[in-house]
VOMAR-42677 format. One record per residue (C-alpha): x, y, z; residue in one letter. Coordinates in steps of 0.5 Angstrom, whole numbers, plus 500, padded with zeros to 3 digits. Layout:
VOMAR-42677
XYZA
...
This chain:
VOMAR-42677
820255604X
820262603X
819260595X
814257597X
811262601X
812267595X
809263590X
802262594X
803269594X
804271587X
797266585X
794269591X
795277588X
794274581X
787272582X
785277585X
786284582X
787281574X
787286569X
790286562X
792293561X
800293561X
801295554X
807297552X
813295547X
820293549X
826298549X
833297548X
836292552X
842288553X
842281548X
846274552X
844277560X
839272564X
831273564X
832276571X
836282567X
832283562X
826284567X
830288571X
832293566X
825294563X
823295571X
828301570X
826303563X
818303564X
813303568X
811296570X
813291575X
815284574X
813280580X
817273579X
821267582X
829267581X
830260581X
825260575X
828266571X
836264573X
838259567X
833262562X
837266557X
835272552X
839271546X
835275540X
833282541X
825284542X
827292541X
820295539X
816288540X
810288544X
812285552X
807280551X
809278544X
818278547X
816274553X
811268550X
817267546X
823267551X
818263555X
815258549X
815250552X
818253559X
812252563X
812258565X
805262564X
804270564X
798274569X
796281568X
795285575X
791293575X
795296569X
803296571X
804289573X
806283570X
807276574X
810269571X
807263574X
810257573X
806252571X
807245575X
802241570X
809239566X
813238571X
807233574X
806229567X
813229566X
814226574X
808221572X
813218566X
819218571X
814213576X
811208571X
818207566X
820200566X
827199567X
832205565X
831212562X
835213556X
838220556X
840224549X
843230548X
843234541X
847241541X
850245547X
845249552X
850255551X
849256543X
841255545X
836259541X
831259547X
825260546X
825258538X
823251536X
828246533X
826239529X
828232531X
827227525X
830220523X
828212521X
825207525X
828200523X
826193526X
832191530X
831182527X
830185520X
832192519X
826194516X
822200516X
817200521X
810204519X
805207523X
811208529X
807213534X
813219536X
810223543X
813228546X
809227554X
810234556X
808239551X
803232548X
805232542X
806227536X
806223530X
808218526X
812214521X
810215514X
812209509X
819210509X
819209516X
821216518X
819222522X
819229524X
816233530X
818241531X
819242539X
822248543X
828247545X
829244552X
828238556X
823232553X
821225554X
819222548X
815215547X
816211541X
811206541X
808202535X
805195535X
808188537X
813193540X
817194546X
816201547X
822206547X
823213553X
828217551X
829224555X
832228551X
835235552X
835238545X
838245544X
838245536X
836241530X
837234529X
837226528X
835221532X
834214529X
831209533X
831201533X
826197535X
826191539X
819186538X
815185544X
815177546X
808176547X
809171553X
804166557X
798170557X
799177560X
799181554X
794185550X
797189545X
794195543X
797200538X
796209538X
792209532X
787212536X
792218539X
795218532X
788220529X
786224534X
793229534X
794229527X
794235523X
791234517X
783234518X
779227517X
784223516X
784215520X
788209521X
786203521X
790197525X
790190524X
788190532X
783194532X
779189526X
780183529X
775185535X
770188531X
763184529X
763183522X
759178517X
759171518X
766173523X
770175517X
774181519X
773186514X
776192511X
770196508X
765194514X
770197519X
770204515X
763204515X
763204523X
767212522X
762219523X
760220517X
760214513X
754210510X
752204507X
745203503X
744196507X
746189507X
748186501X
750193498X
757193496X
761201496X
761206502X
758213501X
763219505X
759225507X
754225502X
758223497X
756218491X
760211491X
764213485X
767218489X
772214493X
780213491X
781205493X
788203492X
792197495X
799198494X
798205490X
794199485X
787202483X
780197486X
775199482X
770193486X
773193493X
767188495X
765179494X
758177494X
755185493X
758187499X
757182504X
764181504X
770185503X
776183497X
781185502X
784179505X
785182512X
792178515X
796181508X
795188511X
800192514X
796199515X
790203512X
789209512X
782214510X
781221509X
774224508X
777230510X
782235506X
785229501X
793230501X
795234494X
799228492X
792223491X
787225485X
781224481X
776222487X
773228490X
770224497X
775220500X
782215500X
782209502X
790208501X
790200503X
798197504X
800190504X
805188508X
812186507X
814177508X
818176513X
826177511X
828171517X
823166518X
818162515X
811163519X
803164517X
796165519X
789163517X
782161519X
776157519X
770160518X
763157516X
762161510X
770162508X
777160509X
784163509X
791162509X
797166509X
804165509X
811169508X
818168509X
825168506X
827167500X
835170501X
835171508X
835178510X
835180502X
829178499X
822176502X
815173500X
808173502X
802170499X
795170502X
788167498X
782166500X
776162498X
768161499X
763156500X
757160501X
751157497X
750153503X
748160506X
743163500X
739156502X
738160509X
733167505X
726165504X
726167497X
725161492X
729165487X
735167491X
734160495X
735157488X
741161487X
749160487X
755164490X
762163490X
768168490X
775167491X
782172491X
789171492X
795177493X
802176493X
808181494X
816179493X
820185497X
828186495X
832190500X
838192495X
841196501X
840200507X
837205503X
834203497X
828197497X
824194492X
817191492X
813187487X
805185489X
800181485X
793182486X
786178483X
780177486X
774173483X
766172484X
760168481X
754169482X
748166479X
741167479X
736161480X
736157475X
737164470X
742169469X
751168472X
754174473X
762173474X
766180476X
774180477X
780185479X
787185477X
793189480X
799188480X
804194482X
813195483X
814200487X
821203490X
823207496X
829210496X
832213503X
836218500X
839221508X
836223514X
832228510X
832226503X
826220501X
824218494X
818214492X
816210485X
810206484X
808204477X
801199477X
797197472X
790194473X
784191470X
776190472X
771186468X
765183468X
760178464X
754176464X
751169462X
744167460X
744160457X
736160455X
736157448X
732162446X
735168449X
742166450X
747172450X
754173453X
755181455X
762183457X
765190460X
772191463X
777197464X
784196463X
789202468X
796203469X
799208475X
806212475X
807216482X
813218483X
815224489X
819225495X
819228502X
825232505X
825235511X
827241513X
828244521X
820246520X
818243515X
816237511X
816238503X
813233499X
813234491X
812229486X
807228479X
802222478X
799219471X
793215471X
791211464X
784208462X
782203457X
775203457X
772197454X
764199454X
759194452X
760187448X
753183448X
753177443X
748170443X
751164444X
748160439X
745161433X
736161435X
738166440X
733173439X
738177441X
742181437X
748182437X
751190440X
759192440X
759199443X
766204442X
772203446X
774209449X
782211452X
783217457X
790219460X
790224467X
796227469X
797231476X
803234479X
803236486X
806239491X
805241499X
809243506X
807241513X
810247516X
811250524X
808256525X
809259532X
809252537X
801252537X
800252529X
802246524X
798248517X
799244511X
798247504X
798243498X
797245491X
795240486X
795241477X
791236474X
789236466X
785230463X
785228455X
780224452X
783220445X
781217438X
778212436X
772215438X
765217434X
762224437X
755225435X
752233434X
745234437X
739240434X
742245440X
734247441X
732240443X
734236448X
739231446X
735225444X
737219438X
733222433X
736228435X
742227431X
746232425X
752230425X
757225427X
765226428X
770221428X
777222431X
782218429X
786214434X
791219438X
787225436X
784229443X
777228442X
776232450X
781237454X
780239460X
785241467X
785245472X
788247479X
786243485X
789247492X
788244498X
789247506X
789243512X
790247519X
791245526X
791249532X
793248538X
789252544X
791247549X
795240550X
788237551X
784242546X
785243537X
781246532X
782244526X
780246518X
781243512X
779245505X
780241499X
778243490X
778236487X
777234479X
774227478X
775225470X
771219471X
764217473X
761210475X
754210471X
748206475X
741208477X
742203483X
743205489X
747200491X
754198486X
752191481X
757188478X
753191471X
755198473X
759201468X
765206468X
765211463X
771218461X
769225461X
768227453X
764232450X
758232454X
759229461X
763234464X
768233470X
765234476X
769239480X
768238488X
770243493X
768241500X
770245507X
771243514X
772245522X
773242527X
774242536X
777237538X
777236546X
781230550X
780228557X
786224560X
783223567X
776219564X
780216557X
776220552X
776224547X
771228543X
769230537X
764236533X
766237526X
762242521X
763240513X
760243506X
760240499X
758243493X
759239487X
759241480X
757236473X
754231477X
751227472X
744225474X
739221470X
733222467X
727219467X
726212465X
734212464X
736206460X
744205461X
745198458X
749199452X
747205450X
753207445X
751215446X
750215453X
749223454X
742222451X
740219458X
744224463X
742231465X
748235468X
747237476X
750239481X
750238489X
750240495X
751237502X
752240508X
753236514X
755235521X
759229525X
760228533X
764224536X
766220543X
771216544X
774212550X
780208551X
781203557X
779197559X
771197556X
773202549X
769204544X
767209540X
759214540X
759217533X
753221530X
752225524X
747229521X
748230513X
744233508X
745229501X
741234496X
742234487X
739239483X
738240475X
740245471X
737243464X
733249460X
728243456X
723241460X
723233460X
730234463X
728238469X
727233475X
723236480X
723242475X
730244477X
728244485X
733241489X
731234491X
735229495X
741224493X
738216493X
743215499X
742220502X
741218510X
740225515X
741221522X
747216523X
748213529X
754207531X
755206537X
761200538X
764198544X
770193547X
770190553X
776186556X
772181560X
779178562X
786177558X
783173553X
777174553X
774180548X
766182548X
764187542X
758190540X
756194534X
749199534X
747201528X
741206526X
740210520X
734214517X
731211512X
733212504X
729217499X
725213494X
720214489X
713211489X
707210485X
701215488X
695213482X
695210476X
691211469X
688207463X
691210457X
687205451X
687198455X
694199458X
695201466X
701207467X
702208474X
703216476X
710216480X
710223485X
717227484X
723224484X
726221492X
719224495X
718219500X
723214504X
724206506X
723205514X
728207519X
735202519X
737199526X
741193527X
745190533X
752185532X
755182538X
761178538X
766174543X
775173542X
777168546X
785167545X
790162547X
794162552X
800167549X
806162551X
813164549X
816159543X
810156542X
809153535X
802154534X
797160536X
789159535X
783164538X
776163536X
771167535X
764168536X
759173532X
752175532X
749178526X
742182526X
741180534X
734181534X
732180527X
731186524X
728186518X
730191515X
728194508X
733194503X
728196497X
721198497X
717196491X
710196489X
704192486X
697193485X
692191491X
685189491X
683195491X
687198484X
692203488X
698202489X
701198495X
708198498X
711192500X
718191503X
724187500X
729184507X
736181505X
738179511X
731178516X
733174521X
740174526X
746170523X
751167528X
758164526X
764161529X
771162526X
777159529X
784163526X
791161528X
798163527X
803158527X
């Protein structure tokens, strides 16, 4: 009783004569006596007044000097991840209120544990540093297959602190020393409390049991949404394979890409547009892999389907923040996509029936517990739903599309595991009664993964991959095949090695590209078309990188990274000299030079630093910062908004720069645990150096030099997103951004300038975004989403007047991107009806339900002119998908 008296009389003295004006610096004092010692031995030294309970200072020990250190300084490090708070009272009193908050969260874990508490030492309390921060780290494995497991969340509840295991399995959290309860969480697995009491650094590996999914009790939710949210690096998200089953998609088609675009700061140029753009950025931008494997088309159908086939997935993760040193060669984002390994054990697969398309995917043992299997295919049959648009061209056209992926995994031992995976995807389309357009992907990639020890891991991929495509035209007189493809490899080889409070990771990666620029032929001999074969082109990029995610104190965690890249463009290749006082033009040439197979025809390199910072004011409020230097080597040339599958890769050379992109960020981040929301306000700017723009009337199509249609430019784009989430049993997410997406030329020749070299906006720039997603669990089985979306309206250039030069109409254009389409708006609402969830049980079907464009909205996708009766120009508004579109899919596992 007397305690509790004398402790409503610290806070009662406390808040009512508050001051900060004690300051002095500790004098020598005795090292290995108790807290209450050392604040009486100063009493008798200095003039200050210490006002404490006993029972708090009693078992706390001193064992570094603090000789000289300022009294505020010595006493947050006796009293780090203690509770204890300090208070300044008039200019001579110091009070140590303890905080009952972690002893309130840690008491709310004792009441609602399933079954028994796990307790686990590591070091002797009597050697403790206290004060200091030690380091748990080790691997979590599957307990049935002994494998790895990905995206596992570590949290410690009082200090609420985590992360996650990396792809090695392993994990590695900084806490102070003391007593913690720690949840190891991951999905389909039973959760794990352990209530350690560390007092040095160690290891700690976890075997994870997988949760049965019994009668219909369960709904298996994953902390991805904790996982973003306490991550120390800035824009980084993970995806799970939980979360896209309940978002609305196209035609009920769980999507990869669509799921992306419904992050802050994310746009899409409409429907049936393929490519993402991340603040601001142009779709080229984006770094997509699929097993460390280069994609250099992630889309089926122009975009209203994503390649990846969504029940091979094992975890995806986004950064549009600071980009990590060990990715390269992208300047905007990373879209690192993993597959799943096949099941070691037993055979098993998944699938769905849709109105549009089918899948099926199954794994198993080929040696038990030795090697395993997946593959996964899908396949369309999607002609029916071009009969549904109202234009005739496209009613009368054909679409088909398929891919298939495959991975083969070899467990050598406990600590070493290769991996071999197989990718292609393949699209036709044909337009009315005209043109066909076929587009492929190849990748295929080995990987392997060592476990070295418990601080030790090395990763090795190496990759190759192809993207082509072919256009058709089988007009007897104007029958032609044109042919493009860029054939890649990948070798990516790093390691992590953890040390007390920090996480090293150092490797090197070289990318090589082939460049098969342009073949047109005619098919038959009465063809008018002549026949164009454009000059290959060979590139080889190369980085090497290094970073270290280091424990600062115990509420600062930065991770600095440095990453060197150099570029070489080689021969065979034929480089054309201009008259230096005219812009460059065909009839502009002087000279020609010619590098000999291997020769450098282009060098260029430079230094890629990267930061990511997070501070911690609280347990329930972060500031983070990031800043990231990238150096994209190669450009997708097009001047479409959207990708098209006649759009052309292109190396950096002589004339076309790399661009060099520099992007700057800051973040609050604020969680409320009683309302189960988080939130969000994040601040970013881009400036992006030789961007290449094209010039007026640019014409791209197998052109040999292609310099002669582009004019350098440089960008700059600022912007700003927020964000609330809310978790529970209605969840979902309210994402706003504002960008500012601007280009701007730099030429010195007047027929280059666009806009006279004053800034204009980027043909994807789209200043309001808002996307507002929702989930409601109506019962166990039974999910209701919905997505709103609404994005200002795209830049477009349009006709004003027009003239008549000798008997020919010209139309008189304003600057470049002056106007813009009308405002976008679409509602998609869907319903996921599962089956009883029985133990054993053989075959598991759910059905789901989705409304595409609610009510209809007929959104432009393009605006083009034409002449009205009057002679001026009038506007009309191309609709790619102007009615609502339902479906049903029925998706099974057996």
């Amino acid at each position: 009783m007397r305690g509790i008296i004398t402790g409503i009389a610290l806070l009662f003295l406390v808040g009512t004569a508050k001051s900060q004006n004690v300051d002095f610096r500790v004098p020598e004092h005795k090292i290995g006596v108790s807290l209450t010692e050392f604040l009486n031995e100063i009493e008798e030294k200095e003039y200050v007044k210490f006002f404490f309970l006993p029972e708090w200072t009693a078992q706390i020990t001193v064992t570094t000097s603090y000789k000289d250190q300022p009294i505020a300084t010595a006493l947050q490090s006796i009293l780090a991840g203690r509770s204890i708070n300090i208070e300044y009272i008039y200019d001579y009193g110091i009070a140590l209120i303890k905080d009952p908050t972690a002893d309130i969260i840690r008491q709310e874990i004792l009441d609602n544990l399933d079954g028994d508490l796990t307790r686990y030492t590591i070091g002797d309390s009597a050697n403790a540093n206290w004060g200091s921060s030690v380091r748990i780290r080790g691997i979590i494995k599957d307990e049935k297959f002994n494998e790895p497991l990905v995206g596992v969340t570590i949290y410690a509840n009082e200090v609420q602190k985590g992360t996650a295991t990396g792809a090695d399995g392993s994990y590695s959290l900084s806490l102070p020393v003391g007593k913690h309860i720690i949840t190891y969480a991951g999905l389909n697995y039973q959760d794990m409390n352990i209530a350690f009491s560390i007092y040095e650094s160690g290891k700690y590996d976890v075997i994870m049991e997988e949760k049965p999914i019994t009668l219909d009790e369960i709904v298996v939710k994953d902390n991805a949404e904790k996982e973003n949210f306490e991550s120390a690096v800035v824009g980084r998200t993970r995806i799970t394979a939980a979360e896209l089953q309940t978002i609305p998609a196209f035609l009920g088609e769980i999507d990869v890409i669509k799921s992306i675009q419904l992050l802050p700061g994310v746009n899409s140029v409409g429907e049936g547009s393929a490519g993402f753009n991340v603040r601001g950025g142009s779709v080229d931008q984006n770094l997509i892999l699929l097993d460390e494997g280069i994609i250099f088309n992630p889309n089926h159908l122009f975009g209203f389907f994503s390649a990846f086939h969504p029940d091979a997935l094992k975890e995806v993760t986004f950064y549009r923040g600071a980009i990590p040193a060990q990715y390269g060669g992208r300047i905007s984002s990373v879209l690192d996509v993993r597959q799943k390994d096949g099941d070691r054990n037993e055979f098993h697969g998944t699938g769905g029936l849709g109105i549009v398309t089918s899948r099926l995917m199954v794994e198993g043992p080929i040696a038990k517990d030795k090697v395993s299997f997946l593959f996964a295919g899908r396949t369309s049959y999607s002609d029916w739903l071009l009969k549904q648009v109202k234009n005739d061209d496209v009613r009368n056209s054909e679409a088909f599309f398929y891919d298939v992926t495959g991975k083969v995994t070899a467990y050598i031992n406990k600590k070493n595991k290769i991996a071999a995976s197989y990718y292609l995807s393949n699209d036709k389309f044909k337009f009315s009664n005209d043109t066909a357009y076929y587009w492929q992907n190849h990748s295929a990639s080995i990987t392997h993964e060592s476990y070295v020890n418990q601080k030790l891991s090395l990763f090795n991929n190496f990759s190759v991959g192809n993207y082509n495509y072919e256009v058709r035209d089988e007009d007897i007189d104007e029958s032609f095949s044109w042919k493009y493809s860029i054939d890649n490899f990948q070798f990516k080889s790093y390691l992590n090695y953890a040390l007390e409070k920090h996480l090293l990771t150092a490797g090197v990666d070289v990318k090589g590209y082939d460049f098969a620029r342009g073949d047109l032929k005619p098919l038959s001999s009465s063809s008018n078309v002549r026949n164009i074969e454009l000059n290959n082109d060979r590139s080889l990029e190369a980085g090497i990188f290094i970073s270290d995610e280091m424990q600062v104190g115990n509420n600062l965690i930065i991770t600095p990274g440095l990453r060197y890249s150099f570029y070489r463009l080689f021969g065979d290749h034929q480089l054309f000299k201009y008259n230096p006082e005219l812009p460059k033009d065909d009839f502009e040439i002087i000279d020609t030079v010619n590098y000999d197979n291997g020769e450098v025809a282009a060098s260029y390199s430079g230094l890629e630093p990267r930061l990511s910072a997070k501070y911690s004011l609280d347990a329930n409020n972060f500031i983070k910062a990031g800043f990231s230097r990238s150096y994209q080597y190669i450009h997708l040339l097009s001047n479409t908004t959207a990708i098209t599958p006649i759009d052309s890769w292109v190396p950096s050379s002589e004339y076309i720069k790399p661009q060099i992109g520099n992007q700057y960020s800051i973040g609050y981040f604020k969680r409320m645990p009683v309302k189960k929301l988080t939130a969000s306000v994040e601040v970013f700017y881009k400036q992006i150096d030789n961007v290449p723009e094209y010039k007026d009337g640019a014409q791209l199509a197998l052109k040999q030099n292609i310099e002669t249609e582009l004019v350098n430019s440089e960008a700059d784009i600022r912007g700003l997103e927020f964000s609330i989430q809310k978790d529970g049993r209605l969840s979902g997410e309210f994402n706003y951004t504002y960008t500012s997406s601007r280009r701007r030329t730099s030429s010195q020749f007047e027929s280059l300038q666009v806009n006279n070299n004053e800034f204009f906006p980027a043909n994807y720039d789209q200043p309001h975004n808002i996307k507002i997603n929702a989930n409601y669990d109506i019962s166990r089985r039974h999910v209701l989403s919905f997505n709103f979306n609404l994005a200002s309206g795209r830049p477009i250039t349009a006709p004003v007047e027009r003239f008549e030069i000798d008997g020919v109409l010209v139309a008189n254009y304003t600057e470049r991107n002056q106007y813009r389409i009308p405002t976008y708006h679409r509602l998609d609402v869907s319903l996921l009806i599962r089956t009883n969830h029985k133990k054993d049980k053989k075959w598991e079907g759910s059905w789901s339900f989705t409304i595409y464009n609610v009510y209809s909205r007929r959104n432009a996708y393009s605006v083009f002119f034409q002449e009205s009766e009057s002679g001026r120009p009038t506007a009309y508004k191309l609709s790619v998908l102007g009615s609502a579109f339902p479906s049903i899919t029925y998706n099974f596992k057996f």
